[in-house]
N, CA, C and O atoms as a GROMACS GRO file, in nm:
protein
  256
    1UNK      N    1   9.435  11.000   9.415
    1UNK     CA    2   9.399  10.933   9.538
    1UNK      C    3   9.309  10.814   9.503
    1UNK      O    4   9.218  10.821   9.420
    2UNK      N    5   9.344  10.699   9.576
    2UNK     CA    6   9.254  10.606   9.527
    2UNK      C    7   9.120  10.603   9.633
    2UNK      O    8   9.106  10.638   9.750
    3UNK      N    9   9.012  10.532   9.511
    3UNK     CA   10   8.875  10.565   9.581
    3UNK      C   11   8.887  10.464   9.758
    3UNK      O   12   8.828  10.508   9.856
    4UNK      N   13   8.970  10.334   9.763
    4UNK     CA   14   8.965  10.302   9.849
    4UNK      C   15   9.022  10.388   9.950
    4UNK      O   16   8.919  10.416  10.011
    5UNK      N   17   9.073  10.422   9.983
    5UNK     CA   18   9.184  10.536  10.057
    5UNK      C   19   9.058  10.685  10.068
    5UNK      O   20   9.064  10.759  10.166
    6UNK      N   21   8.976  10.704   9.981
    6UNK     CA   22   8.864  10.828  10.002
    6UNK      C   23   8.726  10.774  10.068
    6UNK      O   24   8.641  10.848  10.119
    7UNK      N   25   8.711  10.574  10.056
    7UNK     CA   26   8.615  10.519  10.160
    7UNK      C   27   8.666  10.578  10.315
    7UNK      O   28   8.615  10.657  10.395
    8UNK      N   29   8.781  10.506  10.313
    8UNK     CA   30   8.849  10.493  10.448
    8UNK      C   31   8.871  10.644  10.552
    8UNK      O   32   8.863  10.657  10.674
    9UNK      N   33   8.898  10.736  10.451
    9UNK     CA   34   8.852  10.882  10.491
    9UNK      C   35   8.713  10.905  10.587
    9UNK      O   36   8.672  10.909  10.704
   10UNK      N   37   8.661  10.920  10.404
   10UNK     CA   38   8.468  10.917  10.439
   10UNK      C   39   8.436  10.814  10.665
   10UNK      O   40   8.419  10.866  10.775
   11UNK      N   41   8.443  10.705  10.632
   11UNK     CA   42   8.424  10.645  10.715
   11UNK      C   43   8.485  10.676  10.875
   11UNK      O   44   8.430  10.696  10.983
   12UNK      N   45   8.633  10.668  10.831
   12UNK     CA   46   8.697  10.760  10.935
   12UNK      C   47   8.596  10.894  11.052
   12UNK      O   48   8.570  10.895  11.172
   13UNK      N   49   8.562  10.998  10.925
   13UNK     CA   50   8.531  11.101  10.982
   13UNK      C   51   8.393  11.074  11.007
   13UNK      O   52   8.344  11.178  11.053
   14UNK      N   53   8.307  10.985  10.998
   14UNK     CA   54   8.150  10.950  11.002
   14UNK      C   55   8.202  10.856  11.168
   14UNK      O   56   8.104  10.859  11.243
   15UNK      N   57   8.306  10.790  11.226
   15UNK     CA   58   8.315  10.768  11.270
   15UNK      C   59   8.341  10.853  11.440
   15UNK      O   60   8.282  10.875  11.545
   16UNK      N   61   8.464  10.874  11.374
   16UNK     CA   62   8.482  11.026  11.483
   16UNK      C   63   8.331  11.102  11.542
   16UNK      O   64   8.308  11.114  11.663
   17UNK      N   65   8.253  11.139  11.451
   17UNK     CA   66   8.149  11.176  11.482
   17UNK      C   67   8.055  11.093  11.551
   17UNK      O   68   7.999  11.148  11.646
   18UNK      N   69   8.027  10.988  11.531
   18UNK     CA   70   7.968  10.901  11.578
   18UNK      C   71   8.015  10.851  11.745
   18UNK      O   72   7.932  10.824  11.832
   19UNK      N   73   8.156  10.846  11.765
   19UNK     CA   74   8.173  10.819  11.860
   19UNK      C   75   8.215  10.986  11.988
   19UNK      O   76   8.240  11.005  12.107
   20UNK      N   77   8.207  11.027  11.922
   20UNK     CA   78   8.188  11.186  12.013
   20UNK      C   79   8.042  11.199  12.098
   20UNK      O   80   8.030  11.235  12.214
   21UNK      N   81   7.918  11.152  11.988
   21UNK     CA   82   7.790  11.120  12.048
   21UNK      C   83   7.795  11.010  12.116
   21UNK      O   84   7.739  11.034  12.223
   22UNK      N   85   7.841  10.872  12.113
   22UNK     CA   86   7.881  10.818  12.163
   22UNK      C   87   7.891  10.838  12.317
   22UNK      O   88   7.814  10.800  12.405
   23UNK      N   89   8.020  10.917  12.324
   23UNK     CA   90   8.105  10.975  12.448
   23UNK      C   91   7.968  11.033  12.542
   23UNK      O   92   7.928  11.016  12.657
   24UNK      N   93   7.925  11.107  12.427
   24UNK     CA   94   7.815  11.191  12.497
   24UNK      C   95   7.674  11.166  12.566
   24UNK      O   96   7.597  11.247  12.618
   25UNK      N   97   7.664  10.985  12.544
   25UNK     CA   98   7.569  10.932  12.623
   25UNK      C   99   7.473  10.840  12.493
   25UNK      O  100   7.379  10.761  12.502
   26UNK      N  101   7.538  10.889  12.394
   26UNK     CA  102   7.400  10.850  12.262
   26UNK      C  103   7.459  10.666  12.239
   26UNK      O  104   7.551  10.630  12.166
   27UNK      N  105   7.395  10.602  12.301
   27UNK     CA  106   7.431  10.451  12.266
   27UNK      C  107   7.411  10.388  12.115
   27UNK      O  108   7.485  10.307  12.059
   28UNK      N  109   7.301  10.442  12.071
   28UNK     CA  110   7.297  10.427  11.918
   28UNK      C  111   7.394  10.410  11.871
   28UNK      O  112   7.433  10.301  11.830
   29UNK      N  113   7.481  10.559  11.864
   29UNK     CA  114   7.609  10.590  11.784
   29UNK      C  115   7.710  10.499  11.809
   29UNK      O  116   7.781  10.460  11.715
   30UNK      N  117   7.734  10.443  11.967
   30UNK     CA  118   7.797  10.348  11.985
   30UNK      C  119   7.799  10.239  11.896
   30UNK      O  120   7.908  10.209  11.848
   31UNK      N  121   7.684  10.164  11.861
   31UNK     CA  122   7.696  10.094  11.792
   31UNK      C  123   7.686  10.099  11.646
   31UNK      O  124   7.680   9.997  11.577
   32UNK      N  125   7.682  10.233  11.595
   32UNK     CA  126   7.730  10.297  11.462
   32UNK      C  127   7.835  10.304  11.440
   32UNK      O  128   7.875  10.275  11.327
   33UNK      N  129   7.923  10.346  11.539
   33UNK     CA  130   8.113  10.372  11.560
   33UNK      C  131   8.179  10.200  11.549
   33UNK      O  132   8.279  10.166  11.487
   34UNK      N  133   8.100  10.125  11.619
   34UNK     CA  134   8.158   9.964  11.608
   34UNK      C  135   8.109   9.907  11.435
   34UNK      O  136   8.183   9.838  11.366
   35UNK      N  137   7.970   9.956  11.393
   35UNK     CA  138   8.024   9.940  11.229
   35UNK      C  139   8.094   9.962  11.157
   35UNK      O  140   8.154   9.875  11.094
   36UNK      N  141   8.111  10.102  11.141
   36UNK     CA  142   8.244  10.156  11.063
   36UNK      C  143   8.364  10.137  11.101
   36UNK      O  144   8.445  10.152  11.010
   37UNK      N  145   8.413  10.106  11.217
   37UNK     CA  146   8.504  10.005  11.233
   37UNK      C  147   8.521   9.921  11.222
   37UNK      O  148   8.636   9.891  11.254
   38UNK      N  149   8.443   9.818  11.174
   38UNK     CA  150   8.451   9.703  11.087
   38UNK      C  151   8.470   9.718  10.944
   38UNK      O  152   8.532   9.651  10.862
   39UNK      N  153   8.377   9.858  10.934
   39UNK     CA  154   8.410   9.825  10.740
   39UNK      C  155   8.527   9.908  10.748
   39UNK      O  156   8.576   9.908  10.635
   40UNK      N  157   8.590   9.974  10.818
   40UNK     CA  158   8.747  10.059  10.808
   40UNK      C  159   8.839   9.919  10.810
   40UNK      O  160   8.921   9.889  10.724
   41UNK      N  161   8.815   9.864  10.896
   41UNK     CA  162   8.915   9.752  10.860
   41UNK      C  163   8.930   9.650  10.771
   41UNK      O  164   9.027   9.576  10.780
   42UNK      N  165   8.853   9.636  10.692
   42UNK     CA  166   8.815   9.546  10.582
   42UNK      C  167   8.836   9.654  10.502
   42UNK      O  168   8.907   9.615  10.409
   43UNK      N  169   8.805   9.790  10.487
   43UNK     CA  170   8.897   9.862  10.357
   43UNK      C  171   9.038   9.871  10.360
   43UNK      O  172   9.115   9.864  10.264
   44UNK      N  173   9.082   9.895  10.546
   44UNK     CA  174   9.260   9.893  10.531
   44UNK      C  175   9.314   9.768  10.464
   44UNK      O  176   9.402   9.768  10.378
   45UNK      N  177   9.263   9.680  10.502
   45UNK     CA  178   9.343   9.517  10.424
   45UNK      C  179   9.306   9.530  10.274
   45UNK      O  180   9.400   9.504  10.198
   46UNK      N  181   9.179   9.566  10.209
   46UNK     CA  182   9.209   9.594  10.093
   46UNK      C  183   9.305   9.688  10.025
   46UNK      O  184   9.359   9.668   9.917
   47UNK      N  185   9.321   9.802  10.109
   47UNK     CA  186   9.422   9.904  10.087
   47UNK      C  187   9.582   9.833  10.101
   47UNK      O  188   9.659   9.873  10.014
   48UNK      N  189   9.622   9.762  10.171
   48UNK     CA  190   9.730   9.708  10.194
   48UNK      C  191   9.731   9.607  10.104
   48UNK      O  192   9.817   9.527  10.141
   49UNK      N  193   9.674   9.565   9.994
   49UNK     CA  194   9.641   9.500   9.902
   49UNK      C  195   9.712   9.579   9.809
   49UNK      O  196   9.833   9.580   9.788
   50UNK      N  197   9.603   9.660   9.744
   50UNK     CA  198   9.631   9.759   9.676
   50UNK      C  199   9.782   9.804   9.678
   50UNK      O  200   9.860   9.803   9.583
   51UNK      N  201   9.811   9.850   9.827
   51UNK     CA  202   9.973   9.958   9.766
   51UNK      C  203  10.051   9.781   9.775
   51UNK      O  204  10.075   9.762   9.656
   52UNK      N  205  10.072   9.722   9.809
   52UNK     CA  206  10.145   9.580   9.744
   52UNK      C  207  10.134   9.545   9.648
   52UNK      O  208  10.236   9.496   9.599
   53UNK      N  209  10.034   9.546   9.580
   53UNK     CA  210  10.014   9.488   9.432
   53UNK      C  211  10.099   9.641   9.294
   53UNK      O  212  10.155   9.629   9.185
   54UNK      N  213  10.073   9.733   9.358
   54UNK     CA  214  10.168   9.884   9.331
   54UNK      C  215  10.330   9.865   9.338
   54UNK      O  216  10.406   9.905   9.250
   55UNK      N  217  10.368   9.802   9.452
   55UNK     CA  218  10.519   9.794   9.529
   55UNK      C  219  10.561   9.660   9.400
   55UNK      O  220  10.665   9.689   9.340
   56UNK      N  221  10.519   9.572   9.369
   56UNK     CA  222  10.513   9.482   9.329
   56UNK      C  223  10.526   9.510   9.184
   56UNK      O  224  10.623   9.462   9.124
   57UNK      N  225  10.440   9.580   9.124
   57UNK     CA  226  10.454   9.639   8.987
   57UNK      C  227  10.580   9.705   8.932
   57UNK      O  228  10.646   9.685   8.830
   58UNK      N  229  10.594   9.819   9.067
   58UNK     CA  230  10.706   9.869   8.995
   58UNK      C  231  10.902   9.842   9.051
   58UNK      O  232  11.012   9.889   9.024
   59UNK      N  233  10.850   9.750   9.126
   59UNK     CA  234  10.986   9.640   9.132
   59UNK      C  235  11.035   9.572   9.017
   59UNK      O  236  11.146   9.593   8.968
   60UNK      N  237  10.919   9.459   8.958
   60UNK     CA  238  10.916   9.448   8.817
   60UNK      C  239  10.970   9.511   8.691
   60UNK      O  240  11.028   9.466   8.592
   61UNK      N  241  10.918   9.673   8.743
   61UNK     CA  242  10.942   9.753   8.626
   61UNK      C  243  11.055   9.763   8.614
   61UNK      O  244  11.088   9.739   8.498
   62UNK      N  245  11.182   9.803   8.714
   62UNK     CA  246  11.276   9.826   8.761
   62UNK      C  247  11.395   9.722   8.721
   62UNK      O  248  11.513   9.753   8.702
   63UNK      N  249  11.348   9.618   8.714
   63UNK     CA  250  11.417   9.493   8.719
   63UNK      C  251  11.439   9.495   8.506
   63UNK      O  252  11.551   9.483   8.457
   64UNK      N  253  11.325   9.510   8.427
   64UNK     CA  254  11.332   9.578   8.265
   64UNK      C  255  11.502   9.651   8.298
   64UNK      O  256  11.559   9.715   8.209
   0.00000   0.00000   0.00000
């Protein structure tokens, strides 16, 4: 598993949590849940990086 893909996890579930308190009246968390949704999305585009630069490799390979 790549470590980017175990950020995006991590963050994920720090999120979920965050926005449950959220739900629950805690405004803080609100704006804890709108961070990690920023850095979740700036890891997915690196991740979509990543498995392209992968897709890309072994097209290459294929082509040998």
């Amino acid at each position: 598993m790549s470590t980017t893909k175990q950020k995006i996890d991590q963050l994920f579930n720090a999120y979920k949590a965050d926005e449950e308190k959220f739900l629950n009246g805690n405004d803080r968390a609100g704006k804890r849940a709108r961070a990690q949704l920023l850095d979740i999305s700036k890891l997915i585009k690196e991740r979509r990086q990543e498995i392209q630069e992968e897709r890309n490799k072994r097209a290459a390979e294929k082509k040998k």
